[in-house]
LORO-835222 format. One line per field, with one value per residue (C-alpha): residue number from 1; y, x, z. Coordinates in steps of 0.25 Angstrom, whole numbers, plus 2048, in hexadecimal, padded with zeros to 3 digits. Each point is the difference from the previous one (the first is absolute). Layout:
# residues N
pos	c(NUM_...)
Y	c(Y_...)
X	c(X_...)
Z	c(Z_...)
END
This chain:
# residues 705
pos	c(1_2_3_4_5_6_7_8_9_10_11_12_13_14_15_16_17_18_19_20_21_22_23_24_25_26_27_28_29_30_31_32_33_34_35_36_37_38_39_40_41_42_43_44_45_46_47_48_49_50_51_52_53_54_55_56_57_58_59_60_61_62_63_64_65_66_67_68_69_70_71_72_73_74_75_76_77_78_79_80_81_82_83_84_85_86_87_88_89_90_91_92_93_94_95_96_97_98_99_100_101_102_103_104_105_106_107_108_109_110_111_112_113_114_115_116_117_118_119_120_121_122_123_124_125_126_127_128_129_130_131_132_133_134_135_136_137_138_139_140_141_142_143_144_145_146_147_148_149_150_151_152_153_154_155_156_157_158_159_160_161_162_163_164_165_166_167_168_169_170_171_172_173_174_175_176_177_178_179_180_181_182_183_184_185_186_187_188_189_190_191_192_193_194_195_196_197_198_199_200_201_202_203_204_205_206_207_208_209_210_211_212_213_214_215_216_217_218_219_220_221_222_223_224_225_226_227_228_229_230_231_232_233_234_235_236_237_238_239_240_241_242_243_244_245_246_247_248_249_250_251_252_253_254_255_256_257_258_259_260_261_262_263_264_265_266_267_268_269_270_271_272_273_274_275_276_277_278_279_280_281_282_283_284_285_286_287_288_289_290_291_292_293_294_295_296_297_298_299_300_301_302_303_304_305_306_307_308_309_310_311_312_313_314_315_316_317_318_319_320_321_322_323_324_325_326_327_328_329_330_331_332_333_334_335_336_337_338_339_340_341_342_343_344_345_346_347_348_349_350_351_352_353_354_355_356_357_358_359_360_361_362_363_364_365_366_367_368_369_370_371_372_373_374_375_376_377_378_379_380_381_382_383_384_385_386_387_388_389_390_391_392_393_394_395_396_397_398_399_400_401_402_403_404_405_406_407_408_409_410_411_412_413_414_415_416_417_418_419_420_421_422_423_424_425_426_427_428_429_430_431_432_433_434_435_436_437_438_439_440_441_442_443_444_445_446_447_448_449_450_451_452_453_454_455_456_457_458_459_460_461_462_463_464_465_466_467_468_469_470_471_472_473_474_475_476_477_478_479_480_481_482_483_484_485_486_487_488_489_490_491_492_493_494_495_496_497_498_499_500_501_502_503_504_505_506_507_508_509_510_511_512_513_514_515_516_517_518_519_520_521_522_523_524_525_526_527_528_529_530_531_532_533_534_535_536_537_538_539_540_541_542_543_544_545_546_547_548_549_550_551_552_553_554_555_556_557_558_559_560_561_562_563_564_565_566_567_568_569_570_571_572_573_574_575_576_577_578_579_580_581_582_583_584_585_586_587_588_589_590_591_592_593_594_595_596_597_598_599_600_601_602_603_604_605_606_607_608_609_610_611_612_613_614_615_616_617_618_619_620_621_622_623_624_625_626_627_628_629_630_631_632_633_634_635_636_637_638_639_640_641_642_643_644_645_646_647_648_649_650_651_652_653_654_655_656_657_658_659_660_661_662_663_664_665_666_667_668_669_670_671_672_673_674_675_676_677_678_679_680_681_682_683_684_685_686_687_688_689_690_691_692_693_694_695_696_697_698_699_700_701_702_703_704_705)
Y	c(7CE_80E_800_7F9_805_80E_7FA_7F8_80E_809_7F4_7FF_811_7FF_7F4_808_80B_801_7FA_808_802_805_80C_7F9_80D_7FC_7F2_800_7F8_7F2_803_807_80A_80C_80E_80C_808_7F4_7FE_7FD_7F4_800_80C_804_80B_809_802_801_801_80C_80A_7F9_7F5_7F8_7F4_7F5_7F4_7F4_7F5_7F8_7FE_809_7F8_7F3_804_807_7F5_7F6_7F9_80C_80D_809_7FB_802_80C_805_807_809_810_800_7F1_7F8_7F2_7F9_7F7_7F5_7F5_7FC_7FA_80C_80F_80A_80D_80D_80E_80B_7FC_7F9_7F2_7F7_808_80C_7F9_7FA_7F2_7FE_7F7_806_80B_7F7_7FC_7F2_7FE_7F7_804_807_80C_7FC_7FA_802_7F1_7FE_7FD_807_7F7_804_7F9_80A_7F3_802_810_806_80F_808_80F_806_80E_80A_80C_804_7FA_7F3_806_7F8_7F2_804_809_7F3_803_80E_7F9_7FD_7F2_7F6_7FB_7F3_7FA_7F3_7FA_7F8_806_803_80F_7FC_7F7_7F9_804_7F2_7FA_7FA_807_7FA_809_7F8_802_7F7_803_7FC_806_7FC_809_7F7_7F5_805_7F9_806_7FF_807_801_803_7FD_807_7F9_807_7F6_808_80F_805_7F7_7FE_7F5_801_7F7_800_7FE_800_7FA_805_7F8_805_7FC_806_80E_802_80F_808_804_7FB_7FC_808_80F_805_803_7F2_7FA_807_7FD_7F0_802_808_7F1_7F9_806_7FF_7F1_7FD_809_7F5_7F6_7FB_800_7F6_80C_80B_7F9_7FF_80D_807_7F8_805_80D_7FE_7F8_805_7FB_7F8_806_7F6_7FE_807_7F5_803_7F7_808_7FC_806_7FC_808_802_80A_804_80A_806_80B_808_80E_803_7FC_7F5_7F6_7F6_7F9_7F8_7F5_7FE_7F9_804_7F6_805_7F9_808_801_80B_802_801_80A_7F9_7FD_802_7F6_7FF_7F7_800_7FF_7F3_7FC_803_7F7_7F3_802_807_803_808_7FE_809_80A_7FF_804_7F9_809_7FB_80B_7FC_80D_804_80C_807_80D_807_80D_804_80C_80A_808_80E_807_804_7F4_7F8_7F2_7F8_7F7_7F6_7F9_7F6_7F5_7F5_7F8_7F4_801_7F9_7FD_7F8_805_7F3_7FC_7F6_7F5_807_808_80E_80A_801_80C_802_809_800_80D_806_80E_808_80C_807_80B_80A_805_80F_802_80C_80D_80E_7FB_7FB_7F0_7F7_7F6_7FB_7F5_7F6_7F7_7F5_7F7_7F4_7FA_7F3_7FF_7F6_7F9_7F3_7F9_804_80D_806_80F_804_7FD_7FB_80F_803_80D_806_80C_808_80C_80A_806_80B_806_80B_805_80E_803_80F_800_7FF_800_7F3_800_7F4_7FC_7F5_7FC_7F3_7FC_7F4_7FB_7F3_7F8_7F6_7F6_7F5_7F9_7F7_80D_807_80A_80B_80C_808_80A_80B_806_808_803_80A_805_80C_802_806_800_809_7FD_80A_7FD_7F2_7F3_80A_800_803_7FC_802_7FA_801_7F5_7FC_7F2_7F8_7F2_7F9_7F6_7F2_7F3_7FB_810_7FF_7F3_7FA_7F9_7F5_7F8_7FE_7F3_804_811_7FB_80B_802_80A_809_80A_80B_7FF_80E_807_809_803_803_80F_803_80F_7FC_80A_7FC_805_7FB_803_7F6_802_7F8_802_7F5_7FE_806_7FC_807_7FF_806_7FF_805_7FD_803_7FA_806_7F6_802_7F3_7F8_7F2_7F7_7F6_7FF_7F9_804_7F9_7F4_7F4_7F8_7F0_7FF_80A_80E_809_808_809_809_810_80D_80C_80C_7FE_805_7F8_807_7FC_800_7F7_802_7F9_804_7F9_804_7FC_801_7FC_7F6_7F5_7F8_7FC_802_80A_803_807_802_800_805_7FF_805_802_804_7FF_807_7FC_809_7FD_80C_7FC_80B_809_7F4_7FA_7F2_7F8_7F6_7F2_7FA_80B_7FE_808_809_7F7_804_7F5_803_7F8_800_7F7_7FD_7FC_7FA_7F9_7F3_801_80A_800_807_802_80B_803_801_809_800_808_7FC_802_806_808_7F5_7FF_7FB_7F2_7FF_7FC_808_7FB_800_806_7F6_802_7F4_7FF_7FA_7FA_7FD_7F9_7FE_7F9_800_7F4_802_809_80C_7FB_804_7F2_7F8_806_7FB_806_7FD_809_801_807_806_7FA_806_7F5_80B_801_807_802_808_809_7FF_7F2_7FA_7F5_808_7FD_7F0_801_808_800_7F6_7FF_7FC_7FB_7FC_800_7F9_806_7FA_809_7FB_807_7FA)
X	c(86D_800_7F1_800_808_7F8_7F4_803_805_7F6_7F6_80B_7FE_7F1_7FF_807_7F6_7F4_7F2_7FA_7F2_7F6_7F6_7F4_7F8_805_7FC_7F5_7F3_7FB_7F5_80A_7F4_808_7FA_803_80D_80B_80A_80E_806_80D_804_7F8_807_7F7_7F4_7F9_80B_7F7_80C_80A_7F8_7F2_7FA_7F8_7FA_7FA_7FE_7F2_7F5_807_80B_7F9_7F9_80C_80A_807_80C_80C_7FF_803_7F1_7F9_801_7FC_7F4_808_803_80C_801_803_808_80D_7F5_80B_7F8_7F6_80B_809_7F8_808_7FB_801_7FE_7FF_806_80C_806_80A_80B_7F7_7F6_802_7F9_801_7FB_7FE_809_80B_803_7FB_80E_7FE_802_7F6_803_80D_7F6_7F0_800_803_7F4_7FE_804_7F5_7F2_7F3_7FB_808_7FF_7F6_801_809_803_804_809_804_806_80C_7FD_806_80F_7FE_801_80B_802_7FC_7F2_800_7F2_7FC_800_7F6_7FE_7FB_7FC_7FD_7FE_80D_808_7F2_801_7F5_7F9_7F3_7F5_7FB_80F_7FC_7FE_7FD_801_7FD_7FB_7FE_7F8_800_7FF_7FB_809_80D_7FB_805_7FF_807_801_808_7FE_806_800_804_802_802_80C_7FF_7FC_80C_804_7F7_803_7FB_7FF_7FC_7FF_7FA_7FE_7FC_7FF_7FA_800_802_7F8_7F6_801_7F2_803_80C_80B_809_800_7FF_80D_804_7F5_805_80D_7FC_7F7_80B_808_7F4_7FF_80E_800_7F3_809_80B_7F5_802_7EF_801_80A_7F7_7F4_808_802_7F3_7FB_809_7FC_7F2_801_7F8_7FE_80B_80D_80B_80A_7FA_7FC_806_802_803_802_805_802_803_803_803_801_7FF_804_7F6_800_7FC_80F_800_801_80A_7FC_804_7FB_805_7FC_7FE_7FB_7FF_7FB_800_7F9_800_808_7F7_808_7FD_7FB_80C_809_80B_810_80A_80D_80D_800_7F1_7FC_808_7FD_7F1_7FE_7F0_7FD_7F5_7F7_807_7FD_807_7FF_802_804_804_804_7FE_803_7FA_801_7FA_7FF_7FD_802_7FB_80B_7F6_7FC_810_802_801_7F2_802_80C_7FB_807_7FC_809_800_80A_7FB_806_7FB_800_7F6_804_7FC_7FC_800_7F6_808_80B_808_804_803_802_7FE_804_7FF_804_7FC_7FF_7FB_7FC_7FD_801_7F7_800_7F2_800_7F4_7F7_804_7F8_7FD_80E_800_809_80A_80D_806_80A_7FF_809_7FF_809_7FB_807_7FC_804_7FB_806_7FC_802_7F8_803_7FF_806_80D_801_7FF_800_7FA_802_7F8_801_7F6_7FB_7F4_7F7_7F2_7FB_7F2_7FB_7F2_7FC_7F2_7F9_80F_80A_80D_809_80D_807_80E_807_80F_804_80F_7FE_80C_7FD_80A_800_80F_7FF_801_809_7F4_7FF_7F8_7FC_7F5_7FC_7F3_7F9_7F1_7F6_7F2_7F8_7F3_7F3_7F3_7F3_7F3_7F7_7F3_7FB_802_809_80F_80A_80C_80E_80D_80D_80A_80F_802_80E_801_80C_7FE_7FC_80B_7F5_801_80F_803_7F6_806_7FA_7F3_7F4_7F7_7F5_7FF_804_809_80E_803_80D_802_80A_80D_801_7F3_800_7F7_7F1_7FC_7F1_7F9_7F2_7F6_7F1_7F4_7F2_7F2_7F7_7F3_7FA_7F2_7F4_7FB_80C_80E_809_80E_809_80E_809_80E_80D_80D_80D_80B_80D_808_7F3_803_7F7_800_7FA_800_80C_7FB_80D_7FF_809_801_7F2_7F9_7FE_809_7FC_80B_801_802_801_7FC_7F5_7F2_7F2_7F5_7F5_7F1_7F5_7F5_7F4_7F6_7F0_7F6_7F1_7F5_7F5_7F4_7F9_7F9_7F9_80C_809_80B_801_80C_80A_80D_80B_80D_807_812_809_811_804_813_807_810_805_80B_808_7F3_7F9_7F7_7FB_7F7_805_7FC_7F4_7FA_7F1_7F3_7F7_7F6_7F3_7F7_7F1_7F8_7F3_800_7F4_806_7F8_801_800_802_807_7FE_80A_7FF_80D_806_80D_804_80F_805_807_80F_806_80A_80B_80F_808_7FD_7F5_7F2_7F4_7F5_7F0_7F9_7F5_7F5_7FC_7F3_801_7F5_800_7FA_804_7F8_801_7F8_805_7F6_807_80D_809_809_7FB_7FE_7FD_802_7FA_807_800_80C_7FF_7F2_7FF_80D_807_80F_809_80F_809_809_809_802_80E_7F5_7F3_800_801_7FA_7F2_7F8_7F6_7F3_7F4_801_7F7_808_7FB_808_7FC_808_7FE_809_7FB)
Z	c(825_800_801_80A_809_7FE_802_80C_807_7FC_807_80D_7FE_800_80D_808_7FF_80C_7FD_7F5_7FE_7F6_802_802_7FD_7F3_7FF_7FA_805_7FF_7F6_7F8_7FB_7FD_803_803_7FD_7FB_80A_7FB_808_7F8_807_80D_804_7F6_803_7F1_7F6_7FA_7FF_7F8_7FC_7F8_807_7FB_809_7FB_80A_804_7F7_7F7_7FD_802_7F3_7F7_805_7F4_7FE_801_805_7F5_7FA_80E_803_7F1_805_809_7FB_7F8_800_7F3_800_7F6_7FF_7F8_803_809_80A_7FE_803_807_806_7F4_80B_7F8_7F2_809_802_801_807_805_807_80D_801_812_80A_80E_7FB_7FC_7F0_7FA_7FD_7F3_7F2_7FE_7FD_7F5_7F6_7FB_800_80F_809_80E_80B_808_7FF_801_807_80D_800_80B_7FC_7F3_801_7F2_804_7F6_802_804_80F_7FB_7FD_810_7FA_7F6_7F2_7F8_805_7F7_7FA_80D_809_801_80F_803_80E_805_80E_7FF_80C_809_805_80C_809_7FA_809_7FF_801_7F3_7F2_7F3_7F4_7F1_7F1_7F5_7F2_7F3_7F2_7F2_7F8_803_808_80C_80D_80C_810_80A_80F_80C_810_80B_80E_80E_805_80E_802_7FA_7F5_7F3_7F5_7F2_7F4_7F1_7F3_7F0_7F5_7F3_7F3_7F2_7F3_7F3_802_7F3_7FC_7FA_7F0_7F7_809_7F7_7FD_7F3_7FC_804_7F9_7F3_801_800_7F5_7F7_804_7FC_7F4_7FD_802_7F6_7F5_802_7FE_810_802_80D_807_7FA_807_80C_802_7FC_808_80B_7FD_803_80D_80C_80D_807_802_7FF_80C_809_80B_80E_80D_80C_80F_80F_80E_80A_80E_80C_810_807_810_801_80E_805_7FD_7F2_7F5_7FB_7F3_7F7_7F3_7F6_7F2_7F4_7F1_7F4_7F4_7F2_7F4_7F0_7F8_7F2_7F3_7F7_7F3_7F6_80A_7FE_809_7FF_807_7F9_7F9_803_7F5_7F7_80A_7FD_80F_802_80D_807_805_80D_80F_80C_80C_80C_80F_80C_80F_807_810_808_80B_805_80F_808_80E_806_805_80B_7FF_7FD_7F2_7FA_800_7F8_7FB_7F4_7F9_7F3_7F9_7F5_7F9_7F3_7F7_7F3_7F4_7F3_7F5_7F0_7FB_7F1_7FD_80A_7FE_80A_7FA_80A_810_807_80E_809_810_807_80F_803_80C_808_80C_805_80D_800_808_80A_7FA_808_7FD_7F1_7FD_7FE_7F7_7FD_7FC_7FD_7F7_7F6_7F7_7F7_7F9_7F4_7F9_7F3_7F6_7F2_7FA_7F5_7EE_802_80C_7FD_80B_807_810_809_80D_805_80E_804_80C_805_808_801_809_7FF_808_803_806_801_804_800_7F3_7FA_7FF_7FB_7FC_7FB_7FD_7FD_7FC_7FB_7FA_7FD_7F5_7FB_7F3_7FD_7F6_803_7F4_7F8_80A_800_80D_800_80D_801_80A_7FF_808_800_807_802_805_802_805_802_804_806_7F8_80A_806_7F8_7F3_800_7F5_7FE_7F9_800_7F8_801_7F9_7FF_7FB_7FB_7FE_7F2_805_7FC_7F5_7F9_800_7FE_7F8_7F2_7FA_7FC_80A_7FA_809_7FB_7F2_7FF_801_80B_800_80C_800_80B_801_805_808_80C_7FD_804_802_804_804_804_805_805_806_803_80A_806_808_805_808_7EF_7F7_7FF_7F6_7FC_7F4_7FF_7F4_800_7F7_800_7F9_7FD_7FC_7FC_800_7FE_7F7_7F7_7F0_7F4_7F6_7F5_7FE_802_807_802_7F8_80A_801_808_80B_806_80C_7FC_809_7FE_805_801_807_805_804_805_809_809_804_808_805_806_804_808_7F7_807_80A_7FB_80B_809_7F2_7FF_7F2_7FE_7F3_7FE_7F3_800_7F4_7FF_7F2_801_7F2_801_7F5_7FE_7FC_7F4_7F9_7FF_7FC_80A_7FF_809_80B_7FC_808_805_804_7FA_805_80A_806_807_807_80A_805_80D_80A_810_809_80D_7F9_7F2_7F6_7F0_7F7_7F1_7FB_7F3_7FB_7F5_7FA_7F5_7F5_800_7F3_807_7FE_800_7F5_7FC_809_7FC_802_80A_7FF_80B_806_808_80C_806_80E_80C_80D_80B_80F_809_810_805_80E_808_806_7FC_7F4_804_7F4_7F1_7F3_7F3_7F1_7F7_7F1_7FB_7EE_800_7F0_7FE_7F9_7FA_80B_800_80B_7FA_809_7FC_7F8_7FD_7FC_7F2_802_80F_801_80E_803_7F9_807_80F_80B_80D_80E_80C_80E_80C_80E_80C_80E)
END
């Protein structure tokens, strides 16, 4: 009820607003062919985001070519980029060595709202499918959208609320492929409709299914693969030969990766009032998702009394359904001080199921709303900028024998402001945000309230034409999250018995980072390092127990340093008949230290050294890419935690344009670790029982019309 309520007066709030619109300079075009300098659409009212903040596009082609079934293991290539890669159905974004709570995971500038971010295992309710354009921002820029995007946030837009008018009063956006590697078949398209000359209609949807995804190399990792033959050993010394079999056999197994089939499909549909005053829009959704867990080999749970009544699970898989409203809007304030009023906003009913074979095991839901309000201030002698509010409310609850986590609710309130000065070749920045959270689990008679408050400056120079450097210094605070305080109890899907800590205190983090870009008609350079301080960083790590049959993993506190860099360069080489050839490297390193009584240790998950190269060849018609990705091995481990390999995957490309003098229709033939090598993400609670995919040859058709 008492959501509700609060949902259905922030709504009357917004409804009573004027018509809203969206800066159409920041739409983006039909082709969706990025070039050019990146233009932020989650936050308009700054102009590049190069003071206090690093942006990545990927939209078009680009995409079209990188996209797979979550989010987290699309946008892989990108600098600083790696993936929870859990399973194929459950990837979450990795920026900068960060996840979980310190990445921000949006839509249009506005949270998925799921469960996400509470647990590895949890997929993405957003479908790469149905996303027209994605912007990765790092930095301390993004403080905007809230300090639980102290990694960075991950902004994915779609044509679900339309931002314009078709020219042709109809637009048809679709994309459809399949791949060997998992047996993937996928489709998604969308359609919008000029109802008169100011109201546009939209509607879509996708559907994605795979099967058991076949990996390149032994499907286990070393380690793993010794501990079963140590079991197999074992069992022929106790004269049990058929076991012994069994398990050596285990050992050695390659190709298919058990349980790892995934069944996902949307629908979706939106309106909008678009005038020369502004925008109003809205949207309705729907996700459905069903996806296997993989066990880790000789990994056995029972629940109380199971046991002893012969209780054999099945093998784990969640099933995953969100109904999800939406509403954003601007109206245009004239030529005073302020110029835009913007509105964005969103409520979701969530819930997935953790199955157990047939088996019902654990419910988790999750009903959520969360918007912002934003006065945009017209630019006057340099000085521009924007402040606004922001709130949140998030239900959360998990029934069923191993819910880890006990009913919350979270409210979060905000304000926030970023203000721009540009003096010739000189640009100043700065940016402030405060937050009041409350956490409450009533069952527990549990209430903690946290004010932080969080800031930026920043600066940057324009050396000579195309050349700037940058600097920037920021202080960010994080209140702990419901799942790091409250957590207590075994989580069937993880295989780990989570315990958080009721009394955290607020995470404290000094960051300090600076950049170099370039940018020239055949050269384009950037170089950024960063460095973050954290007092009272909050993570979570094996202790070693076991509790219930399963390892425990338990949050801690205390100081740390994260520290790294990205760098990206790409060059025309030569001119080839009516060929660019140009190459490209990007390469990225995070090295995390928690500082423990003048002992330091590493933070868990905490991806390698990357560098990958590509030599391309762009034409009107067609483009070929061949690159090649280099990861280190990770020794530097915390405790408990395995070390990983490094790898190295060779990767092709071919796009083809068949339309003359038209980029409207593209198809793509990509072959992704061609050499079918053994490849495992650090960053994964899974690596050691879910490598990467071997081999795949992947058929991509994009059509926008």
């Amino acid at each position: 009820m008492r959501l509700l309520c609060s949902a259905g007066f922030t709504f009357a709030l917004f409804l009573a607003a004027p018509v809203f619109a969206q800066d159409r300079a920041n739409a983006g075009s039909d082709d969706d062919v990025h070039t050019g300098e990146p233009i932020v659409v989650t936050a308009p009212y700054v102009r590049s985001l190069d003071i206090l903040g690093n942006v990545s596009v990927l939209e078009g082609d680009e995409l079209a070519r990188d996209i797979r079934g979550q989010i987290g293991d699309t946008l892989t290539r990108q600098p600083g980029v790696s993936a929870t890669s859990f399973s194929p159905g459950a990837s979450r974004p990795v920026l900068r060595g960060f996840s979980g709570e310190r990445v921000k995971v949006l839509t249009d500038g506005i949270g998925s709202i799921d469960a996400s971010n509470t647990s590895a295992d949890h997929a993405v309710t957003i479908d790469p499918l149905t996303v027209e354009r994605v912007e990765i921002l790092r930095g301390p820029a993004v403080l905007l959208f809230g300090s639980q995007a102290i990694g960075g946030a991950v902004n994915l837009f779609d044509r679900r609320i339309p931002r314009k008018v078709p020219a042709d009063h109809v637009h048809v956006d679709a994309i459809g492929g399949y791949a060997t590697a998992a047996n993937d078949r996928n489709i998604g398209s969308s359609i919008d409709v000029a109802l008169s000359p100011q109201i546009v209609a939209h509607v879509d949807g996708s559907w994605r299914k795979t099967g058991d995804t076949r990996s390149g190399g032994f499907v286990y990792a070393p380690g793993l693969r010794g501990e079963l033959l140590d079991l197999a050993a074992e069992e022929a010394e106790e004269g049990h030969a058929d076991e012994a079999a069994e398990l050596t056999e285990q050992a050695g197994k390659r190709g298919k990766i058990d349980n790892t089939q995934s069944e996902t499909w949307t629908a979706g549909g939106g309106l909008s009032l678009i005038n020369d005053g502004g925008q109003l829009g809205i949207s309705v959704s729907y996700f459905d998702s069903n996806y296997g867990v993989p066990a880790r080999p000789g990994t056995e749970h029972h629940h109380e009394g199971e046991e002893e009544e012969g209780h054999e699970e099945g093998p784990v898989t969640i099933g995953m359904k969100q109904w999800r409203a939406d509403l954003r809007g601007e109206v245009e304030l004239g030529d005073g001080f302020f110029d835009k009023l913007r509105i964005r906003a969103g409520f979701a009913d969530y819930k997935h199921t953790e199955f157990e074979g047939d088996e019902v095991g654990t419910i988790f839901t999750n009903q959520g709303i969360e918007g912002r309000i934003e006065l945009a201030q017209n630019d006057r002698g340099g000085w521009r900028g924007a402040s606004g509010v922001q709130y949140n409310h998030r239900d959360f609850n998990a029934i069923g024998a191993e819910a880890f986590v006990p009913r919350n609710l979270t409210d979060q309130f905000a304000l926030f402001t970023l203000q721009e000065y540009t003096m010739g070749p000189l640009g100043l920045e700065a940016a402030a945000r405060y937050e009041k959270t409350n956490v409450r689990a009533q069952t527990l008679g549990f209430e903690r309230n946290f004010d932080s408050f969080s800031g930026a400056l920043g600066a940057t120079y324009d050396i000579f034409e195309g050349a700037k450097f940058g600097v920037s210094v920021s202080r960010a605070v994080r209140a702990p999250s419901a799942e790091e305080l409250l957590s207590n109890g075994p989580h069937i899907a993880t295989q780990s018995f989570e315990v958080g800590d009721p009394n955290l205190r607020l995470e404290k983090n000094w960051g300090a980072e600076a950049s170099f870009k370039f940018k020239s008609d055949g050269f384009n350079l950037s170089l950024t390092g960063y460095s973050n301080w954290f007092d009272n960083f909050i993570y979570s790590a094996a202790t070693g127990a076991e509790e219930d049959e399963l390892p425990v993993f338990q949050y801690f506190q205390r100081d740390a340093r994260v520290y790294g860099f990205e760098a990206e360069a790409s060059a025309r080489l030569a001119q080839i008949g009516g060929f660019n050839i140009v190459g490209d490297v990007t390469a990225d390193m995070t090295r995390a230290k928690i500082k423990n009584a003048g002992l330091d240790r590493n933070v868990p998950r905490i991806p390698p050294l990357r560098v990958l190269g590509g030599l391309e060849a762009q034409g009107e018609r067609v483009d070929a890419r061949v690159e090649v990705e280099w990861t280190d091995d990770q020794a530097r481990v915390a405790q408990f935690e395995t070390p990983t390999d490094g790898f190295t995957l060779v990767n092709a490309s071919l796009s083809w344009r068949p339309l003359p003098d038209t980029k409207n229709l593209t198809l793509s033939l990509s072959a992704n670790n061609i050499f079918d090598v053994e490849a495992r993400r650090h960053a994964s609670f899974t690596k050691d029982y879910v490598p990467l995919a071997g081999r795949d040859f992947r058929l991509t058709a994009r059509a926008s019309f």
